[in-house]
C-alpha positions as CSV (number, residue, x, y, z in Angstrom):
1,X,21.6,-3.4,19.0
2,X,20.2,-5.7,16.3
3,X,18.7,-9.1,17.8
4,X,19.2,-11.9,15.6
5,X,16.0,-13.7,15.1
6,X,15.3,-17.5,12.4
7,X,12.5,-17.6,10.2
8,X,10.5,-21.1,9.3
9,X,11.9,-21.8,6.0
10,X,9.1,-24.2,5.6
11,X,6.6,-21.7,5.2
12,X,8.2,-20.0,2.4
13,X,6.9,-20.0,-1.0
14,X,3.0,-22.0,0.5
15,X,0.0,-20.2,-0.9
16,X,-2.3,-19.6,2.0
17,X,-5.9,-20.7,1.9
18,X,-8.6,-19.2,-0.2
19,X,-10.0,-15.9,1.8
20,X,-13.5,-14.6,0.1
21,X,-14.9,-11.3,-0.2
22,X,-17.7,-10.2,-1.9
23,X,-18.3,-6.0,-2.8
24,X,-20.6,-3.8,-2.4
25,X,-21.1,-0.7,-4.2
26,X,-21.8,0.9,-0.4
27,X,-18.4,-0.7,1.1
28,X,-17.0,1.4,-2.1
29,X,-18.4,4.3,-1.6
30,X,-17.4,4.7,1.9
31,X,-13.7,3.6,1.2
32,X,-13.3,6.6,-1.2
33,X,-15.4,9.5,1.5
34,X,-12.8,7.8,4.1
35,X,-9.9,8.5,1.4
36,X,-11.0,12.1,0.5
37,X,-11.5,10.7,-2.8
38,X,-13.0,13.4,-5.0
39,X,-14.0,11.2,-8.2
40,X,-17.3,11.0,-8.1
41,X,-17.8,7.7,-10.1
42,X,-15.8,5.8,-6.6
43,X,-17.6,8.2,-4.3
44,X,-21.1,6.7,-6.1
45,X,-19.6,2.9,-5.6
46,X,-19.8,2.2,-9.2
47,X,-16.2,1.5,-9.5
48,X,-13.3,0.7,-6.2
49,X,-10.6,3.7,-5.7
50,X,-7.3,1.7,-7.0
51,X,-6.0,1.1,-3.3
52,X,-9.6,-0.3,-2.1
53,X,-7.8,-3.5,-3.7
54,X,-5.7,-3.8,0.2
55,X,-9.3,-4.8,1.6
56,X,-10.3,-7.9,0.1
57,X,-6.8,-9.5,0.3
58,X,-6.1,-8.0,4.1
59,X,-6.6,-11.6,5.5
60,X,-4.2,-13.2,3.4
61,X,-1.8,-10.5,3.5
62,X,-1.0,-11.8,7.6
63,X,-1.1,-15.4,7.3
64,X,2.4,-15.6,5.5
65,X,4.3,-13.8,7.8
66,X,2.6,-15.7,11.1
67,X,3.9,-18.9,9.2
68,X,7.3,-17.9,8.8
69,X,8.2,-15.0,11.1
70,X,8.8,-15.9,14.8
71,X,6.2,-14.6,17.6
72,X,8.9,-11.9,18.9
73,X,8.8,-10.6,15.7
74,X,5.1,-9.5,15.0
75,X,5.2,-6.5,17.0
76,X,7.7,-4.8,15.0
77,X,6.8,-5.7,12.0
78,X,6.0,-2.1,9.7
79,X,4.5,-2.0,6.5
80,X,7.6,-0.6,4.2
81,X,6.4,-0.7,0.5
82,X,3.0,-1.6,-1.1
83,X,2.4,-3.0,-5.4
84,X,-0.1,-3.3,-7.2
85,X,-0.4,-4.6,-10.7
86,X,-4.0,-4.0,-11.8
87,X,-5.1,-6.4,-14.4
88,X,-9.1,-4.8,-13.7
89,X,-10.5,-2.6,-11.2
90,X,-12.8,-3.8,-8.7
91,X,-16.2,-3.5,-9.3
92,X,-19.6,-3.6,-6.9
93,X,-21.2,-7.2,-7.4
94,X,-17.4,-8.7,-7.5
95,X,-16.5,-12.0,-5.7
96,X,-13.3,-12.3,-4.7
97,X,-11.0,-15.3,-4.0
98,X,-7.2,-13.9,-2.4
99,X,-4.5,-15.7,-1.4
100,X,-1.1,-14.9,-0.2
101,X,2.3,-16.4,0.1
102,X,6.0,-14.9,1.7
103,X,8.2,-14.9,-1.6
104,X,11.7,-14.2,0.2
105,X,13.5,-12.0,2.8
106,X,16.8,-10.4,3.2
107,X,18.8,-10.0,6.6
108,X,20.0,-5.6,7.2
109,X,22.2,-3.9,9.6
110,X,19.0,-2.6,11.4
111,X,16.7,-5.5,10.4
112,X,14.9,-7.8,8.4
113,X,12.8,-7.0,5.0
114,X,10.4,-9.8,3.7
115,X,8.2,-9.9,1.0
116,X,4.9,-11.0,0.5
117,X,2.8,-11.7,-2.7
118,X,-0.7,-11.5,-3.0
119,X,-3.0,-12.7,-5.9
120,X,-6.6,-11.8,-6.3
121,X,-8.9,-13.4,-8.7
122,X,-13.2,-13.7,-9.1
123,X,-14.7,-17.3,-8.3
124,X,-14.6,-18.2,-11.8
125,X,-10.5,-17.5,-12.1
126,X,-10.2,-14.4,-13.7
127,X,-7.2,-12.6,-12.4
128,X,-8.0,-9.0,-10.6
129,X,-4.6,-7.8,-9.4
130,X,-1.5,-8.9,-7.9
131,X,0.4,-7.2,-5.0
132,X,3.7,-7.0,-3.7
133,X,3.9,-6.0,0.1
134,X,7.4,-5.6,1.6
135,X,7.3,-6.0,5.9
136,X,10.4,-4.9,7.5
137,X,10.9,-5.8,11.0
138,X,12.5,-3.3,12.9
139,X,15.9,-4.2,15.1
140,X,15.5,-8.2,14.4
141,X,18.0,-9.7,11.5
142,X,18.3,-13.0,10.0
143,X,21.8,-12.1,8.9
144,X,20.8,-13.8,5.3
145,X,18.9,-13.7,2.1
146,X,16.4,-16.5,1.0
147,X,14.3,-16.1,-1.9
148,X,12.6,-13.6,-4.1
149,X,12.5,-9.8,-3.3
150,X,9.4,-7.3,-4.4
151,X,10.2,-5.5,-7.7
152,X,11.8,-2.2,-8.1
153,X,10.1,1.2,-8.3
154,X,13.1,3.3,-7.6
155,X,12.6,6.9,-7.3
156,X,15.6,8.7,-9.8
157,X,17.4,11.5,-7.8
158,X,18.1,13.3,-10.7
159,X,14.2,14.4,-11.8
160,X,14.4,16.7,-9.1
161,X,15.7,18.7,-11.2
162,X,13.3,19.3,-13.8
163,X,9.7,20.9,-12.7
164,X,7.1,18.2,-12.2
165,X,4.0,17.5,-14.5
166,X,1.7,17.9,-11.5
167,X,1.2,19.3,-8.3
168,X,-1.3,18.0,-6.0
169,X,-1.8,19.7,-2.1
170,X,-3.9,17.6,0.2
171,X,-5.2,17.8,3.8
172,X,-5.1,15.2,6.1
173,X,-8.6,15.4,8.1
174,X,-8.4,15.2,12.3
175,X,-10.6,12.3,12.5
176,X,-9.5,10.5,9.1
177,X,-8.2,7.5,10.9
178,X,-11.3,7.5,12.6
179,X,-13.2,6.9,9.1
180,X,-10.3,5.0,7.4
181,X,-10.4,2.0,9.6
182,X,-13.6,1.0,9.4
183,X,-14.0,1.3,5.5
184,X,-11.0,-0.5,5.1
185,X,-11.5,-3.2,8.0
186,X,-7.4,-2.4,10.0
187,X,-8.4,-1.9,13.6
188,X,-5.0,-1.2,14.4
189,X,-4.9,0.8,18.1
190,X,-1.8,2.8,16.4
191,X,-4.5,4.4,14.7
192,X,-7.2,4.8,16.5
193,X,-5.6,5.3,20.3
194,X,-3.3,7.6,21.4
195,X,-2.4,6.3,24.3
196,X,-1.2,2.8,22.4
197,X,0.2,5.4,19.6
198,X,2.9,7.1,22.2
199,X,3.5,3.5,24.0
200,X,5.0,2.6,20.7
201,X,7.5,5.4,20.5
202,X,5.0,7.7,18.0
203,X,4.0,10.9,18.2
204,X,0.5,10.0,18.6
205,X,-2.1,8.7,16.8
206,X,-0.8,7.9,13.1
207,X,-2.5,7.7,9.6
208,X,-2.8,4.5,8.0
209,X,0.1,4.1,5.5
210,X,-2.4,2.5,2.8
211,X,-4.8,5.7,3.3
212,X,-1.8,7.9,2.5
213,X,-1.4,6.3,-0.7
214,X,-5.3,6.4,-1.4
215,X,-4.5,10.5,-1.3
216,X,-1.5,9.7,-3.7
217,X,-3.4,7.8,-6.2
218,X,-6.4,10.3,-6.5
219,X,-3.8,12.8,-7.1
220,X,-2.3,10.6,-10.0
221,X,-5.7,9.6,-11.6
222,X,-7.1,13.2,-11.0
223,X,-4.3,14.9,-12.7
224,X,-3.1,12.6,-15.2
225,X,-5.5,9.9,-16.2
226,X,-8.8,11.8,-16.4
227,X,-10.2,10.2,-13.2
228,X,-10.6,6.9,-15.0
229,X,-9.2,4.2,-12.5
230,X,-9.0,1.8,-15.4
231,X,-6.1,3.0,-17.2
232,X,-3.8,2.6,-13.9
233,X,-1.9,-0.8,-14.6
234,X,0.5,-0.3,-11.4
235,X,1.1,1.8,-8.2
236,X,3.7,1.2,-6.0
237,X,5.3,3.2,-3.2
238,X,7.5,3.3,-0.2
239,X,6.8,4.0,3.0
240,X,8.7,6.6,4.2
241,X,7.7,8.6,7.6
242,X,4.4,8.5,9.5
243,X,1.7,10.8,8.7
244,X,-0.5,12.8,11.4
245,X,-4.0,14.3,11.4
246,X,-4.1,17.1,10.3
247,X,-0.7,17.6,8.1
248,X,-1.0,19.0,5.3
249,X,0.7,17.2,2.2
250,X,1.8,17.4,-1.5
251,X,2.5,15.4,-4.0
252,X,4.8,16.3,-6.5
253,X,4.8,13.8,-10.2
254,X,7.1,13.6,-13.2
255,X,7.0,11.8,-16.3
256,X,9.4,9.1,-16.8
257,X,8.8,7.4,-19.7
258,X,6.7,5.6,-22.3
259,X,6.7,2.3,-23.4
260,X,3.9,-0.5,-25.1
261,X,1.4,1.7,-25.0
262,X,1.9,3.3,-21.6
263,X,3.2,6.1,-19.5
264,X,5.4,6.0,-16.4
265,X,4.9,8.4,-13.6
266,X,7.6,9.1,-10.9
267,X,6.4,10.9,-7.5
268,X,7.0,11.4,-4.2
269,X,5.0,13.1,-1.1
270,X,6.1,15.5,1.1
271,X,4.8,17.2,4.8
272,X,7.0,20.3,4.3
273,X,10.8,18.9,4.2
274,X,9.9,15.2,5.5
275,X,9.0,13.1,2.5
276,X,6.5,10.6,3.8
277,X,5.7,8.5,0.4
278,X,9.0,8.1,-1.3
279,X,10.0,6.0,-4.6
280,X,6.5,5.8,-5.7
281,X,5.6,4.7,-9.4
282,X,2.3,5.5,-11.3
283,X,1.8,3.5,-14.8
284,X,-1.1,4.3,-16.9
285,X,-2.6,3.2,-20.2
286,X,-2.3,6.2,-23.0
């Protein structure tokens, strides 16, 4: 049965304060070995893999929903989509200024979807990306709708049936959680203890959702854009179904469309018949 929860309206729409991050070519390189990341110019640090852009904003990304979501609530709050708009990659030497704010939420049968929005500049204002992170909380409802929702990246039904542009297999490694959280600074115990992991319903230990999409975005660039992070403008993907260690996935891309100089990539990933990255959207500079 769905509890009904209130959120603190007050807190809507507030940038957080300034959080401050600076790179290093070395916290880089070990976010792309901790991603499987074959492209060697993120393996050597001299550029960040596309999702490495999660780590500088991490603290911003909870002060928003502390602010407006109730205590019950943080426990079952899941991580259901992730967007990035990439105005520049990251690069070693960078120093980052983030901020976040809660944009809006929306009241299900089975729970409560908010949305956060995340902006990332360098100390002297120039914007980096921006990122849309929808949060559902699972079982808890507001019964309403306040406010702005993240954009759509709906995955159409109907390219199924052509063949897609790409196919990309991938291995999820025993101990990649292991690796993944410190490189990308989430000690989450669903991740790292098994014990914790089965407490809260899983069936064990789970990947990080973000590291899943690392996989996905190598697969884009390393198929489709040469390798070269800098043409990706946006990436954007649901959620779907947890990943283990050790599954083995694929991702499976089509071509959508073109438009002002770019191309739009449709794709989903799959462990056998489960999709675990659904509705997700590549755009890249031709």
């Amino acid at each position: 049965m769905t509890e009904t929860l209130e959120f603190d309206d007050s807190g809507l729409g507030r940038w957080t304060d300034d959080e401050r991050f600076e790179v290093t070519r070395e916290r880089l390189a070990e976010y792309a070995a901790a991603t499987n990341d074959p492209i060697d110019a993120h393996r050597r640090g001299d550029v960040a893999p596309p999702v490495f852009a999660i780590v500088p904003v991490f603290e911003a990304l909870l002060t928003p929903a502390v602010e407006v979501m109730p205590v019950e609530a943080i426990p079952r709050i899941v991580h259901g989509e992730q967007d990035f708009h990439f105005h520049r990659p990251i690069r070693p030497g960078d120093k980052l200024v983030s901020r976040g704010k809660m944009i809006g939420y929306q009241g299900l049968e089975k729970g409560t979807r908010a949305a956060i929005l995340l902006e990332c500049r360098t100390e002297d204002g120039e914007l980096v990306n921006e990122q849309y992170v929808t949060t559902f909380v699972r079982g808890m409802t507001v019964g309403k709708a306040v406010g702005e929702l993240s954009p759509e990246h709906k995955f159409d039904d109907t390219l199924r049936d052509q063949a897609p542009v790409a196919k990309v297999v991938q291995h999820v490694d025993h101990d990649q959680t292991f690796r993944y959280s410190p490189a990308a600074g989430d000690p989450m115990p669903i991740h790292l203890d098994d014990e914790i992991a089965r407490s809260a319903g899983l069936p064990g230990i789970i990947a990080h959702g973000l590291c899943t999409m690392a996989f996905t975005s190598w697969a884009v660039l390393t198929e489709l854009a040469g390798s070269d992070v800098n043409r990706l403008k946006r990436f954007a993907v649901r959620f779907s179904k947890p990943v283990i260690p050790g599954d083995d996935l694929e991702t499976r891309i089509w071509s959508v469309d073109n438009a002002n100089g770019t191309t739009s990539y449709a794709f989903e990933t799959a462990r056998g018949d489960d999709f675990v990255i659904t509705d997700g959207l590549a755009v890249l500079a031709d």
